[in-house]
C-alpha positions as CSV (number, residue, x, y, z in Angstrom):
1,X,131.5,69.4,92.6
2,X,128.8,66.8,93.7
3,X,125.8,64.6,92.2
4,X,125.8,64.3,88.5
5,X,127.7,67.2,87.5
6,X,131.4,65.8,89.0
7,X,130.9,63.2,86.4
8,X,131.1,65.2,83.3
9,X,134.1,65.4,81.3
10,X,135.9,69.1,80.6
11,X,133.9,69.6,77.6
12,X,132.6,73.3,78.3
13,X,129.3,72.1,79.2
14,X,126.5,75.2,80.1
15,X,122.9,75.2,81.1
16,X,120.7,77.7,80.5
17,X,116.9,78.1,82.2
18,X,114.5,79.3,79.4
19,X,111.0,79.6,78.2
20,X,109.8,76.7,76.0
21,X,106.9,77.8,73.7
22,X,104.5,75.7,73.5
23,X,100.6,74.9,72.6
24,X,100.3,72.8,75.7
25,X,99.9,73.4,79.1
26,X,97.1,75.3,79.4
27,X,97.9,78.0,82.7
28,X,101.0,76.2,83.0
29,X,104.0,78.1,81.9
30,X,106.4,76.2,79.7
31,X,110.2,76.3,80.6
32,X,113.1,74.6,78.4
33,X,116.4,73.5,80.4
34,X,119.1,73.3,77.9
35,X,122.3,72.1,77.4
36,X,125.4,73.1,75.5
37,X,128.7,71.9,74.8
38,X,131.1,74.2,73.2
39,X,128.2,76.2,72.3
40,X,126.3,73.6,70.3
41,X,123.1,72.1,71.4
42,X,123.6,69.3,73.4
43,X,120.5,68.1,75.0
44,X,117.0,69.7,76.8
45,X,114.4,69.0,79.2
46,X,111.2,70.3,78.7
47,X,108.4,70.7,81.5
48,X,105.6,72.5,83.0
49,X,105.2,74.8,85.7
50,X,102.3,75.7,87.8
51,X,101.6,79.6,87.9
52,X,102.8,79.4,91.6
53,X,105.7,77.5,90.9
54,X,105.2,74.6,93.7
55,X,104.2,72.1,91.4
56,X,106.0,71.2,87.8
57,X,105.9,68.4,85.3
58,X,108.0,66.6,83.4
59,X,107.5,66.9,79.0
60,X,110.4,65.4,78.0
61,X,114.1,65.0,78.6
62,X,115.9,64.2,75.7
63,X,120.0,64.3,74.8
64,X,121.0,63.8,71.2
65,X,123.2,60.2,70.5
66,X,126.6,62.5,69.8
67,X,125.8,64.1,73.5
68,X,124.8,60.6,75.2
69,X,127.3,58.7,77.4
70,X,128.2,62.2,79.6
71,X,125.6,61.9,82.2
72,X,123.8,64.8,80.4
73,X,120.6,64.2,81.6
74,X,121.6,63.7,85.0
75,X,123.0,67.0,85.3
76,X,119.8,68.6,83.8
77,X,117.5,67.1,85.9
78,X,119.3,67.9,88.9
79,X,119.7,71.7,87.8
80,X,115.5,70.9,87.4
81,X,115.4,70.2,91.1
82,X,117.8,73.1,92.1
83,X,116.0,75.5,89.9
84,X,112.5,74.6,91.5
85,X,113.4,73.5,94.8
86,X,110.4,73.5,97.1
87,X,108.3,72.1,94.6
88,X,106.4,68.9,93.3
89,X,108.5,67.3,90.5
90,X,106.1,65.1,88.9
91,X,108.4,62.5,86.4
92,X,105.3,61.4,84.4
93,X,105.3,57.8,82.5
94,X,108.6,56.6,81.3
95,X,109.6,54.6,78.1
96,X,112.1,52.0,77.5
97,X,115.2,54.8,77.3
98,X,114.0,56.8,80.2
99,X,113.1,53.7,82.4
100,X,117.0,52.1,82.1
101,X,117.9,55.9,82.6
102,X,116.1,56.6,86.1
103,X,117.3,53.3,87.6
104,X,120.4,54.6,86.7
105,X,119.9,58.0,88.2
106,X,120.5,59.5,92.1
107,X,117.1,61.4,92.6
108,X,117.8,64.8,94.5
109,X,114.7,64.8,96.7
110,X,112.6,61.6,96.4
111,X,110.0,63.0,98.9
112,X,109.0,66.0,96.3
113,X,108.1,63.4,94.0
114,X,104.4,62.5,93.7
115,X,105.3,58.9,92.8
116,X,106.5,58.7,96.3
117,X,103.9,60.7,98.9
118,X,100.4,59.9,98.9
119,X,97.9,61.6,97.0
120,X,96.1,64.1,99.7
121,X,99.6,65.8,99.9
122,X,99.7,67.1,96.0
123,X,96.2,66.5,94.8
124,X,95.8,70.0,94.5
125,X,98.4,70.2,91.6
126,X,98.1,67.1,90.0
127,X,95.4,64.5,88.8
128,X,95.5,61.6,91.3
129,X,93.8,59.5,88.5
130,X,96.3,60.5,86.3
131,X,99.3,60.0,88.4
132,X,97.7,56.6,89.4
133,X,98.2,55.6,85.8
134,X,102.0,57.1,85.7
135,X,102.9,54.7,88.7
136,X,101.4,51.6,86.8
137,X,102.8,52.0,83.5
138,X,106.4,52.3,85.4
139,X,105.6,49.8,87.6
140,X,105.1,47.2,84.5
141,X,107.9,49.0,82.5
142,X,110.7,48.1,85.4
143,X,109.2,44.7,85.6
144,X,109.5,44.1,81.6
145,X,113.1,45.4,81.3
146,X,114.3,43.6,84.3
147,X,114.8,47.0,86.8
148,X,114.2,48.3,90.2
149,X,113.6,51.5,89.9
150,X,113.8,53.1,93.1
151,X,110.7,51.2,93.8
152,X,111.2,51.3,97.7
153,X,110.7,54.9,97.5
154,X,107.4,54.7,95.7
155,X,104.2,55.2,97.4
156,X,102.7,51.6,97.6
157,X,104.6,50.5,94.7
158,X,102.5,48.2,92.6
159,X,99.4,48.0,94.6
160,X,96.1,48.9,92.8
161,X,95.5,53.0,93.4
162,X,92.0,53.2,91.7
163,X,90.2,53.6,94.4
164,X,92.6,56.2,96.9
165,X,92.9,58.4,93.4
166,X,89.6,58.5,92.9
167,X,88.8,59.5,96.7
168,X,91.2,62.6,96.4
169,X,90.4,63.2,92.8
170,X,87.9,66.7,94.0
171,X,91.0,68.0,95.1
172,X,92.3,68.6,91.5
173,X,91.4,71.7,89.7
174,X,93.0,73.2,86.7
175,X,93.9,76.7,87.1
176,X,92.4,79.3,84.7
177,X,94.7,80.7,81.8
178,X,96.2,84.8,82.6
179,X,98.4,86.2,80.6
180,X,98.9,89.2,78.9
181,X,95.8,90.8,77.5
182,X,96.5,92.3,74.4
183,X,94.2,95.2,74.5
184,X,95.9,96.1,78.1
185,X,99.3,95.6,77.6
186,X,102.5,96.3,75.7
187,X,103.9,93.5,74.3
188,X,107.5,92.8,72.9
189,X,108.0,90.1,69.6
190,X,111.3,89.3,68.1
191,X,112.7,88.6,64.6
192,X,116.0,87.1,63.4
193,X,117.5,90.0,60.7
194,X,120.5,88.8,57.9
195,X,120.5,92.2,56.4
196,X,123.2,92.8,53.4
197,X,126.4,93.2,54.8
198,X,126.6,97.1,53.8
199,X,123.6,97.4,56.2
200,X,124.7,95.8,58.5
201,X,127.6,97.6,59.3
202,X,125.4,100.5,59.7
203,X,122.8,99.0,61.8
204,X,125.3,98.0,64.0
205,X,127.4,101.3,64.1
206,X,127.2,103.0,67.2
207,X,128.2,106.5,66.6
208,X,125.4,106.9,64.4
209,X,121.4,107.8,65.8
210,X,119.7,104.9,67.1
211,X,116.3,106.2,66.0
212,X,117.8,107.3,62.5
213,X,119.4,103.2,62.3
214,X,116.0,101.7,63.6
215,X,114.1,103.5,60.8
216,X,116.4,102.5,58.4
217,X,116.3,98.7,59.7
218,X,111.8,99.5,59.3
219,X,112.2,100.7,55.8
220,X,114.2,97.7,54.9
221,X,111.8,95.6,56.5
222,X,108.6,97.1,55.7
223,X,106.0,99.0,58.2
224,X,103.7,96.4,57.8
225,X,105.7,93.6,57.9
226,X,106.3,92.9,61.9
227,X,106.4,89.3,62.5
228,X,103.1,87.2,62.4
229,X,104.5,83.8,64.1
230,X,106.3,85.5,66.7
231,X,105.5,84.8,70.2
232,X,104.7,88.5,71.8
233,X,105.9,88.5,75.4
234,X,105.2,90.7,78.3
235,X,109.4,91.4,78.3
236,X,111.8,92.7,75.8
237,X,114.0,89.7,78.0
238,X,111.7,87.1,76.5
239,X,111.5,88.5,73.3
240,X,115.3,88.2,72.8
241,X,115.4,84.7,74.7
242,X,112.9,83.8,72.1
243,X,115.8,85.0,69.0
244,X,118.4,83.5,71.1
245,X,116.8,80.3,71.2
246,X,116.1,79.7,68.0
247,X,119.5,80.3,67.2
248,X,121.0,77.7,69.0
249,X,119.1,75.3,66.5
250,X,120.4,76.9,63.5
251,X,123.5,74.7,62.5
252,X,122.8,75.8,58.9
253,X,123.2,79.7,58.9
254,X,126.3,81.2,58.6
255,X,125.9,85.2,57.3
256,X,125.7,87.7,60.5
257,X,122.5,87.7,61.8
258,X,120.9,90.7,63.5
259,X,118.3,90.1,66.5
260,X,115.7,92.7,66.5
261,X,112.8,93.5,69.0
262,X,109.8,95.7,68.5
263,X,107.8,97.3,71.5
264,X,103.9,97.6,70.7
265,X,101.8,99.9,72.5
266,X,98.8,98.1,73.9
267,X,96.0,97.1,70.9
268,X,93.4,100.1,72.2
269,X,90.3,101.2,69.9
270,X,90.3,97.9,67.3
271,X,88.9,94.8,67.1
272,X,90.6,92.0,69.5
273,X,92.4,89.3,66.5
274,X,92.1,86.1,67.4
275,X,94.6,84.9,70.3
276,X,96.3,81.9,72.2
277,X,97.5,83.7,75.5
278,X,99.9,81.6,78.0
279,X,101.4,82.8,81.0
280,X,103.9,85.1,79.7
281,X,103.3,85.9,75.9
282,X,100.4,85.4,73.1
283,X,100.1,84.9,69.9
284,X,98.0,85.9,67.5
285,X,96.5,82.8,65.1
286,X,95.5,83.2,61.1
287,X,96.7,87.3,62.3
288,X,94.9,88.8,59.2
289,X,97.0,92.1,59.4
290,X,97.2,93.8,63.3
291,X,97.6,97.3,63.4
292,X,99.7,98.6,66.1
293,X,101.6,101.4,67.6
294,X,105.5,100.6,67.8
295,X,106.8,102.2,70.7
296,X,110.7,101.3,70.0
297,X,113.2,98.5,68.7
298,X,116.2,97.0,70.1
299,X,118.6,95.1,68.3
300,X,121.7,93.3,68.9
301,X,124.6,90.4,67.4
302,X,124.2,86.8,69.2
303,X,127.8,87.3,69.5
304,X,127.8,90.7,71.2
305,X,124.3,90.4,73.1
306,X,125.8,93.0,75.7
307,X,126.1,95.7,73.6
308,X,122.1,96.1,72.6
309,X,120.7,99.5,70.5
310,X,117.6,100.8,71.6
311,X,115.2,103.5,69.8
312,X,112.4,104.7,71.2
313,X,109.7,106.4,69.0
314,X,107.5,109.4,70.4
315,X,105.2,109.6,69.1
316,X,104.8,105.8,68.3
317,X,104.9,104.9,64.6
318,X,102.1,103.1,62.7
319,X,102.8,99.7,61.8
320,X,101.1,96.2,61.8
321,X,101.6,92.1,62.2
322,X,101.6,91.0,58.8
323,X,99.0,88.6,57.9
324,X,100.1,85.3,58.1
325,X,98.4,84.5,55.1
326,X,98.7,87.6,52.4
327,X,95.7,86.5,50.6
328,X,93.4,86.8,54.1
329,X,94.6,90.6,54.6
330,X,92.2,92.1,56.5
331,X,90.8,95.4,54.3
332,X,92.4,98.1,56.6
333,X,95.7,96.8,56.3
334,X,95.2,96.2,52.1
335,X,94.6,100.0,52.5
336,X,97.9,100.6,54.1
337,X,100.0,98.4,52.9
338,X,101.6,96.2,50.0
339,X,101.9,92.0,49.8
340,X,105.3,93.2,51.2
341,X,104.7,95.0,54.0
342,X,105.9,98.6,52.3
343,X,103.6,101.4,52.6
344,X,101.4,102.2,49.7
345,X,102.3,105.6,47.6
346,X,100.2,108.4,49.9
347,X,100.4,106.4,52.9
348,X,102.7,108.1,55.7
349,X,104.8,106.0,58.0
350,X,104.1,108.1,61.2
351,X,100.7,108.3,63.2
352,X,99.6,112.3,63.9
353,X,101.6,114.3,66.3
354,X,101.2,114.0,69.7
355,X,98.1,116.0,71.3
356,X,98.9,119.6,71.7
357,X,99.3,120.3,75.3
358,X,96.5,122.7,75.9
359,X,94.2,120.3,74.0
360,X,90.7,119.8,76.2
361,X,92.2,122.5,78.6
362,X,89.8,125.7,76.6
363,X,87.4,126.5,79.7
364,X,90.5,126.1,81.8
365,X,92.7,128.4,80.1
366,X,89.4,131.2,79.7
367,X,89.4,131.5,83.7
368,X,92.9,132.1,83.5
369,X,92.6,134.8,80.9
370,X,89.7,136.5,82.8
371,X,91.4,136.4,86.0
372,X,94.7,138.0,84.3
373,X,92.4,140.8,82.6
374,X,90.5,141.3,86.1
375,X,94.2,141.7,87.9
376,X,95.1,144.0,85.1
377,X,92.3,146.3,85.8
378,X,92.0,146.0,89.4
379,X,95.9,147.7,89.2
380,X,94.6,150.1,87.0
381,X,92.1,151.1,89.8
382,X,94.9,151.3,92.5
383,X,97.6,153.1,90.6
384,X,97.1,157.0,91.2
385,X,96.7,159.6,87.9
386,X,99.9,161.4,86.9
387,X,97.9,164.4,86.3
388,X,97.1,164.2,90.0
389,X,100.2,164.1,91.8
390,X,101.3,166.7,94.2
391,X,104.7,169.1,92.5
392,X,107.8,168.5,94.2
393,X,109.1,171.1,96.3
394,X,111.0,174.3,94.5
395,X,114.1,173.8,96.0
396,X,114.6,170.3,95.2
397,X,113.7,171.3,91.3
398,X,116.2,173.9,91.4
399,X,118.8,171.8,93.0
400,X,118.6,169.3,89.8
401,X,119.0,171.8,87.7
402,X,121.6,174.0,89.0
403,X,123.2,170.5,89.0
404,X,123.0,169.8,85.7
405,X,124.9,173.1,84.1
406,X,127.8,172.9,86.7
407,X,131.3,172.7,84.8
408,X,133.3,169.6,85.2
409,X,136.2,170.4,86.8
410,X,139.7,169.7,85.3
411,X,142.7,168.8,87.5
C-alpha cells in the first residue's frame, strides 16, 4: 500500500463510489464517496461532477468524531482522485477543520487542481470569479491559523486575481440540465419493505412464482401506493443504490427489511406532473397521484443483495405515485384509488389485454383472403372433370379383379 491508505489501521475499512441525491448542482451529477468500517458509516465526501467528467467539485468531506484520527479523509480524497483521474478537482473554500486538514494532507496531483494552473486552462468548467474568491478566503484562512498550505503550489498565491478572473470569465458557461424525460423513458424508483415476518418468508421464497410473490408484495402495498419521494432513475442499479444507501444510515432498524424496485413504463398520453430532472433520475415535486404502467419489480435482502427476484408483468399493470399530500389527490387517482393506495371496490388491478395481433391488420388480411379464394378457383379451373376422363384399358380392369377372388394359399 501507498499514500494515505498504508496509514490506516486493520479496521475493515471499505469505500464505495455512489450517487449522492441532491437539489444542487444543476447539470452536474452528484456522486457520494463513502466510507465504512465494519460496515457502519464512517465518513463521506460529497461533490459534483461535470456531465463529461473532466471537471468535479468538492461539497463537502466530512468524517464523524468516533471515525476521526484514522486518516479517513485522506484515503477518500485520494480514492476521489483515482476515481476521476484526468480531471479538474476543484477543492472549493476551506474552514477552520478543513484548512489544518489539507496542510496536513499529500495532494495526489497538484497540477489538476484549479488553485494551482491559471485560469485560461479550466475556465471552461469553472467560474474564474468564483475560484478567485476560493484562493482568497484560503489564502486568509492559512494566514489566521498559522499554516502553509501548500501555498508554493498555488497559482500566484496571495496576489489580487480580480482582474485575470474577470478577463477569462466569457469562458465559463453552465451546461444545460438532460436527464431522463419522463414522458420518453422508463424509469426505476425504490422502496425500503419491513413486511410481517409470515410475509416475508414468502416474498423471499424462491421456489415459489416470482410474479405470483410480486403481486402479493402489490396487494400488501397498495396499487396506488408506489413511492412519491423516491428518486426515479434511468437504472434498476441506481434504484437499489438509492435503498442501499439509505440503509447504511439506519442505525435504528432492526426487523428484516426487504428492498423493492418497480419498473415504470414511460408516462405516454397524460399530463407531464411537475418535475426536478438531474442527470440520472427525476423526481416528481407535490406528485398529486401519477398514473403509470409497472412493467416489473425486483426485490432483494441488504444482506443477500446477490440473490435478487425479478417479475416482469405483460401486459403492464395499472398503478400510480401516491400523492405526496393525500388531501391534493388529483381526481383521476381519487377515482381509482383509496387514502391508502388500495383499489376502490369495481376498480380492476390490471390495464386491458394486450392488442390482439391482427388489430389494424383488416385490409391486410382481406387481400390475403381474396388471393386464397382466387388460388382456390384458379385450381378448380386446371383440375380435369371426373366425368371426362378416358376408361382404363380392359385388361388392366380385369387383371384387378381376377386379383381380388384368387384363394390365399395355405402351406
Amino acid at each position: 500500500m501507498s499514500g494515505a491508505e498504508a496509514r490506516l489501521d486493520e479496521a475493515g475499512v471499505s469505500l464505495w463510489l455512489t450517487d449522492w441525491k441532491t437539489d444542487g448542482g444543476g447539470a452536474w451529477s452528484g456522486r457520494r464517496i463513502m466510507a465504512q468500517v465494519g460496515g457502519a458509516y464512517a465518513g463521506h465526501l460529497d461533490v459534483y461532477v461535470h456531465p463529461d467528467g473532466q471537471a468535479v467539485e468538492v461539497a463537502e468531506l466530512e468524517v464523524p468524531p468516533d471515525y476521526q484520527q484514522r486518516n479517513l479523509a485522506s484515503v477518500m480524497m485520494d480514492a476521489l482522485y483515482a476515481a476521476y483521474p484526468t480531471a479538474w478537482i476543484n477543492h472549493g473554500g476551506r474552514g477552520p477543520e478543513g484548512t489544518r486538514w489539507w496542510d496536513r494532507y499529500s495532494e495526489p496531483a497538484p497540477e489538476r487542481n484549479p488553485h494551482n494552473r491559471p485560469p485560461a486552462e479550466w475556465a471552461h468548467y469553472f467560474d474564474p470569479v468564483v475560484v478567485a474568491s476560493q484562493k482568497a478566503r484560503n489564502a486568509y484562512r492559512n494566514r489566521y491559523d498559522g499554516v502553509d498550505g501548500h501555498r508554493e503550489a498555488v497559482y500566484r498565491y496571495g496576489e489580487p486575481m480580480e482582474a485575470e478572473a474577470r478577463q477569462h470569465a466569457h469562458l465559463f458557461h453552465e451546461p444545460e440540465p438532460q436527464g431522463p424525460d419522463p414522458g420518453a423513458d422508463e424509469l426505476y424508483g425504490g422502496v425500503r419493505l419491513f413486511l410481517p415476518p409470515g410475509l416475508h418468508r414468502i416474498v423471499h421464497d424462491s421456489s415459489r412464482d416470482a410474479a405470483e410473490r410480486a403481486g402479493i408484495v402489490l396487494d400488501h402495498l397498495g396499487h396506488g401506493n408506489l413511492p412519491h419521494h423516491s428518486a426515479w432513475n434511468t437504472t434498476e442499479r441506481g434504484a437499489f443504490e438509492d435503498l442501499a444507501h439509505e440503509q447504511v444510515f439506519d442505525t435504528v432498524t432492526r426487523q428484516p427489511v426487504t428492498h423493492l424496485t418497480f419498473r415504470v413504463l414511460p408516462l405516454q398520453g397524460q399530463q407531464m406532473p411537475l418535475h426536478d430532472v438531474k442527470a440520472t433520475w427525476v423526481r416528481f415535486i407535490d406528485s398529486p397521484g401519477i398514473e403509470v404502467e409497472l412493467a416489473g419489480m425486483a426485490w432483494r435482502s441488504p444482506q443477500r443483495p446477490w440473490l435478487a427476484h425479478t417479475a416482469v408483468f405483460d401486459p403492464p399493470l395499472d398503478t400510480a405515485i401516491a400523492p405526496e399530500y393525500p388531501a391534493d389527490a388529483s381526481p383521476l387517482y381519487r377515482a381509482r384509488y383509496s387514502e391508502i393506495g388500495d383499489l376502490l371496490p369495481g376498480q380492476m388491478p390490471r390495464r386491458a389485454e394486450s392488442t390482439p395481433p391482427y388489430a389494424g391488420r383488416e385490409a391486410e388480411i382481406r387481400a390475403w383472403a381474396d388471393r386464397l379464394r382466387q388460388g382456390i378457383a384458379q385450381r378448380a379451373i386446371d383440375r380435369p372433370d371426373p366425368a371426362s376422363r378416358q376408361p382404363e384399358p380392359a385388361d388392366h380392369q380385369v387383371h384387378q379383379q381376377q386379383s381380388q377372388q384368387q384363394t390365399p394359399r395355405i402351406r
